[in-house]
C-alpha positions as CSV (number, residue, x, y, z in Angstrom):
1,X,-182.9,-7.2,100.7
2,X,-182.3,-9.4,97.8
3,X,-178.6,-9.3,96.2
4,X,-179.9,-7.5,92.8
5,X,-180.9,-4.5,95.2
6,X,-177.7,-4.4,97.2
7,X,-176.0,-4.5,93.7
8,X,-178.3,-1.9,92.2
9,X,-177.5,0.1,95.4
10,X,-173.8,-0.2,94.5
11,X,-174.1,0.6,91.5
12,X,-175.7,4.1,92.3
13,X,-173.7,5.3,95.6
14,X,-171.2,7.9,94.5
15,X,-168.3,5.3,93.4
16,X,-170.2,4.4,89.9
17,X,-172.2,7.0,87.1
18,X,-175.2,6.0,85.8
19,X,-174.9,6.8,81.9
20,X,-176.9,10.1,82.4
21,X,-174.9,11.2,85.1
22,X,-171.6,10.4,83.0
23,X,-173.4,12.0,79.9
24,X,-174.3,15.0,82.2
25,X,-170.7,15.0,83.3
26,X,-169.6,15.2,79.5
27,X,-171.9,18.0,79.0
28,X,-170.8,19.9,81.9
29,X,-167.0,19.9,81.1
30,X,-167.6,20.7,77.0
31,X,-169.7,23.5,78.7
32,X,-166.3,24.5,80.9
33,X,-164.1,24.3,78.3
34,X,-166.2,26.2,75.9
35,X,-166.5,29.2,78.4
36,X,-163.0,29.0,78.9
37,X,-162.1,29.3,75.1
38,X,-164.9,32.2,74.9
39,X,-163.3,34.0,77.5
40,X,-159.8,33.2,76.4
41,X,-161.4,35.0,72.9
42,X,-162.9,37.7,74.6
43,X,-159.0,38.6,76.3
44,X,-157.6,38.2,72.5
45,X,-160.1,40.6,70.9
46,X,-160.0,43.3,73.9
47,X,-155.6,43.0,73.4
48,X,-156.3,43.2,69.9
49,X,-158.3,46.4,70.1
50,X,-156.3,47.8,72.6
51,X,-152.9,47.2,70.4
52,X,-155.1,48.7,67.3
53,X,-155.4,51.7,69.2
54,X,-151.6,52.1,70.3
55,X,-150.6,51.5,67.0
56,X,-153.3,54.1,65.3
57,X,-151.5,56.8,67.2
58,X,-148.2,57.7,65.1
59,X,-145.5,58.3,67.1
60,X,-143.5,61.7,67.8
61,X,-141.0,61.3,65.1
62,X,-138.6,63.5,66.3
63,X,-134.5,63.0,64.9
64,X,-133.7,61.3,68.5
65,X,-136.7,58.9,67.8
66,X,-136.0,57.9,65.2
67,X,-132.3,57.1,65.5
68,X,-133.2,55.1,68.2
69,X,-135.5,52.9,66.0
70,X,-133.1,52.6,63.1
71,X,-130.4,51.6,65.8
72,X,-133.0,49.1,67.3
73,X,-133.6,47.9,63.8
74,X,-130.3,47.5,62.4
75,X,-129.3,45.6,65.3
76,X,-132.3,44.0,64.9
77,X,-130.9,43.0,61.0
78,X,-127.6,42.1,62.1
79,X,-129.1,39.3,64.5
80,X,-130.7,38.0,61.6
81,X,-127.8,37.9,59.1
82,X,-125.9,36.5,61.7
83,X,-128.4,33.5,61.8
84,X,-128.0,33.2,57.7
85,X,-131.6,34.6,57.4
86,X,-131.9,36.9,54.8
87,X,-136.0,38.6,56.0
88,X,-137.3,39.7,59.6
89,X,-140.6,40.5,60.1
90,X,-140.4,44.1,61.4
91,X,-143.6,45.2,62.6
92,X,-147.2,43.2,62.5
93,X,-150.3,44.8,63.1
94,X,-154.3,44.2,62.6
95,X,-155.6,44.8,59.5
96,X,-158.4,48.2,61.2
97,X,-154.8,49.6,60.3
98,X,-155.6,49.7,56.8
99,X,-158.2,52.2,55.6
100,X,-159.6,48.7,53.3
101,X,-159.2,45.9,55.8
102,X,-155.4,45.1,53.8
103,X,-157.4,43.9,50.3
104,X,-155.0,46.3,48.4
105,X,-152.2,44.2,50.1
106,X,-154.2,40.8,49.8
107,X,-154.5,41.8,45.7
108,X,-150.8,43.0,45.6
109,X,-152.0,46.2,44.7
110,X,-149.6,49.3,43.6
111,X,-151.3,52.0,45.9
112,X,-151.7,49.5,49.1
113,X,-149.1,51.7,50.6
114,X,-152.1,54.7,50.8
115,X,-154.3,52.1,52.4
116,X,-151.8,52.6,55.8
117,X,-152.7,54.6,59.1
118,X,-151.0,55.4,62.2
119,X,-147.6,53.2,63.2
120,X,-147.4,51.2,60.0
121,X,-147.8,54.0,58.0
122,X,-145.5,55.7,59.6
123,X,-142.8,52.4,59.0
124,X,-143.5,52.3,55.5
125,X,-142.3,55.7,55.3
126,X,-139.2,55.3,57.0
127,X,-138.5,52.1,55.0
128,X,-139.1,54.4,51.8
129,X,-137.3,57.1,53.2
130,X,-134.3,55.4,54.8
131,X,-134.0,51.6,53.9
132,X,-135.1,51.5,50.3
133,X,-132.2,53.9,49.1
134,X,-129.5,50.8,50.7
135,X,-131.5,48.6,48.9
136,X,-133.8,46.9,51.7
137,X,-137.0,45.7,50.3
138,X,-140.5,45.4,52.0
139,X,-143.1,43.1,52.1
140,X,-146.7,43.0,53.2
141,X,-148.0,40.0,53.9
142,X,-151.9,39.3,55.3
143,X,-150.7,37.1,58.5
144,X,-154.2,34.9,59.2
145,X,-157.1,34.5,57.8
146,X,-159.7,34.7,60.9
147,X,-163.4,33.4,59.2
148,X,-161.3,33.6,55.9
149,X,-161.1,37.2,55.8
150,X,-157.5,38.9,56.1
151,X,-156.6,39.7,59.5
152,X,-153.0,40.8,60.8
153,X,-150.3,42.4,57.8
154,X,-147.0,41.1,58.5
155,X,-144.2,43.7,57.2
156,X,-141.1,41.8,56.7
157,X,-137.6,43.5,55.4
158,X,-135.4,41.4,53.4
159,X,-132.2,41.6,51.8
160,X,-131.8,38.7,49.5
């Protein structure tokens, strides 16, 4: 056997890749790591839809309820102040939440309040009912912009 055959042999036992195997190599891991980010997707979207559901069901809003949530939240606001903030993001939901997606919040709309279902709805009304009298503002904010469409509203209190 010649020495360009022995080194040829070398050069294909399982020590060295031959370009295709390297670029089949390449292909196979970009193939790996694109499953993995599909399926990573597919856990996101199925949280997302199960969170959108949760928070479509209002709660029972009964007097003990809710004094538990204002006590959550103002504790909640003290933490913050303490810190020298002066906002908290209070609640952030997906957008299905809104009857329009959140474009009357996106366009700063007067009436985006009547675009709210469920949960949010539900703490826009106590904000109105209970925090806007002591002079706690609220804004709506869209969160992300998934395929540059709005995607989660972000209510944030603030005191400033």
């Amino acid at each position: 056997m010649s020495s360009q055959a022995v080194e040829h042999h070398d050069l294909g036992d399982e020590t060295f890749m031959s370009a295709d195997d390297l670029r089949h190599y390449m292909q196979e891991m970009q193939m790996a790591k694109a499953a993995q980010f599909v399926s990573a997707m597919d856990r996101a979207d199925r949280a997302r839809a199960e969170l959108a559901k949760t928070l479509a069901q209002p709660i029972d809003a009964t007097p003990e309820r809710l004094r538990e949530i204002v006590h959550n939240l103002m504790a909640r606001l003290r933490s913050a102040a303490q810190r020298g903030d002066t906002e908290l993001m209070v609640m952030r939901f997906p957008n299905d939440l809104c009857s329009d997606k959140g474009r009357a919040i996106n366009n700063s709309e007067s009436g985006w309040p009547d675009t709210l279902t469920g949960r949010p709805r539900q703490a826009y009304e106590l904000w109105r009912d209970q925090l806007q009298p002591a002079n706690f503002k609220l804004k709506a904010i869209i969160m992300d912009w998934p395929g540059g469409l709005p995607g989660d509203i972000g209510f944030f209190l603030h005191w400033d």
